[in-house]
C-alpha positions in Angstrom: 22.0 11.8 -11.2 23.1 14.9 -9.3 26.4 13.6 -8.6 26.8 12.4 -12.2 25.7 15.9 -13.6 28.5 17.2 -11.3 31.2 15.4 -12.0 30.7 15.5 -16.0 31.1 19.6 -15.5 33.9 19.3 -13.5 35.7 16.9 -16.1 33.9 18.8 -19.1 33.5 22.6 -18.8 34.7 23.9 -15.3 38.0 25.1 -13.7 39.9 23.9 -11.0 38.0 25.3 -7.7 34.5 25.4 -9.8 35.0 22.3 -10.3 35.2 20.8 -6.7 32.1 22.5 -5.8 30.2 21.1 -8.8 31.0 17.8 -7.7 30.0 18.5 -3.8 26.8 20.1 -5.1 26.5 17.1 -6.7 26.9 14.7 -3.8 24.9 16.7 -1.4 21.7 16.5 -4.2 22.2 12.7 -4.1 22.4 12.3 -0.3 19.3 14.9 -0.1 17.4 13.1 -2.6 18.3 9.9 -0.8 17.0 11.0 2.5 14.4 12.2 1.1 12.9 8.5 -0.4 13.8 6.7 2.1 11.8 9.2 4.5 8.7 9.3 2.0 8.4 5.7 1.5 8.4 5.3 5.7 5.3 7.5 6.1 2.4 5.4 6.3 2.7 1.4 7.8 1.6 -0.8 5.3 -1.5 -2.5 5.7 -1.1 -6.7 5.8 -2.8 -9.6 6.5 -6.8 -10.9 7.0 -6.7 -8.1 9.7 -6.7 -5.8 7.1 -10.2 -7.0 5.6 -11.8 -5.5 8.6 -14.9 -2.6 7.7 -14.6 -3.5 3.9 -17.2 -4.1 1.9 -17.6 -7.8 0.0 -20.4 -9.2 -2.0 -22.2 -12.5 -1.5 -21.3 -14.7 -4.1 -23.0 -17.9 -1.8 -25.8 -17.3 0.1 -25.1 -16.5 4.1 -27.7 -18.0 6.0 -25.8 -17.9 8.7 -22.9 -19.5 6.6 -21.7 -18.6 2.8 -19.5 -17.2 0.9 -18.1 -13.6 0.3 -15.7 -12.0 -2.3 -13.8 -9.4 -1.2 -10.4 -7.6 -2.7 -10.6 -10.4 -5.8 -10.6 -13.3 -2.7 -13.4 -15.9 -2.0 -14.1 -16.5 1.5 -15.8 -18.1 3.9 -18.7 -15.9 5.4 -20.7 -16.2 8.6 -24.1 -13.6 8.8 -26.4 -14.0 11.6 -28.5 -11.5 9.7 -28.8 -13.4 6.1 -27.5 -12.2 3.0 -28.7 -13.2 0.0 -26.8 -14.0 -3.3 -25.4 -10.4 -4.7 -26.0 -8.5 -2.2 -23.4 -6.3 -0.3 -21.7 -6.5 3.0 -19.6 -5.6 5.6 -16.6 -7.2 7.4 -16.9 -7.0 11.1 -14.0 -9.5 12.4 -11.9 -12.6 11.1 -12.2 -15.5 12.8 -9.4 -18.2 11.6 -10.8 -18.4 7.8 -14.1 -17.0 8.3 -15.3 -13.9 8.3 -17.8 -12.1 10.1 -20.0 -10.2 8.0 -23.3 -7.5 8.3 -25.4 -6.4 5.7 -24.6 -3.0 4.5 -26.7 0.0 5.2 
């Protein structure tokens, strides 16, 4: 947009030397603005994958006893609680194991 901004005024409204620096201005905006993005959308890893359902919470939509069924992020899974967990109640993820995962009951 910078750039475009700067070349309009020196086509447009500005003189011959006014003009060239309107139009690096310009650039230099778009290259800083550029740099810029690119560094903010680099600043944190994103987070993928089942490993990335560790230490949430899920709710028990199947009774655990050892084994059941959890929602968690909109996702049924397969659930293993050595505790018990009963229907609608809340837990934590502790580990995935292939499609299973290990859940607590929360605190």
């Amino acid at each position: 947009m910078g750039l475009l901004v700067g070349l309009l005024l020196a086509l447009l409204v500005l003189d011959e030397p006014w003009s060239w620096v309107a139009v690096s201005f310009g650039f230099a905006w778009e290259i800083g603005e550029t740099a810029l993005l690119v560094w903010w959308s680099k600043r944190r890893r994103s987070v993928v994958g089942a490993e990335a359902l560790v230490s949430r919470r899920a709710v028990v939509t199947a009774a655990c006893m050892p084994h059941g069924q959890v929602r968690v992020a909109g996702e049924l899974w397969r659930a293993h609680c050595e505790a018990g967990a009963g229907e609608g109640d809340e837990v934590i993820v502790r580990e995935v194991d292939g499609l299973t995962l290990v859940v607590e009951p929360s605190p």
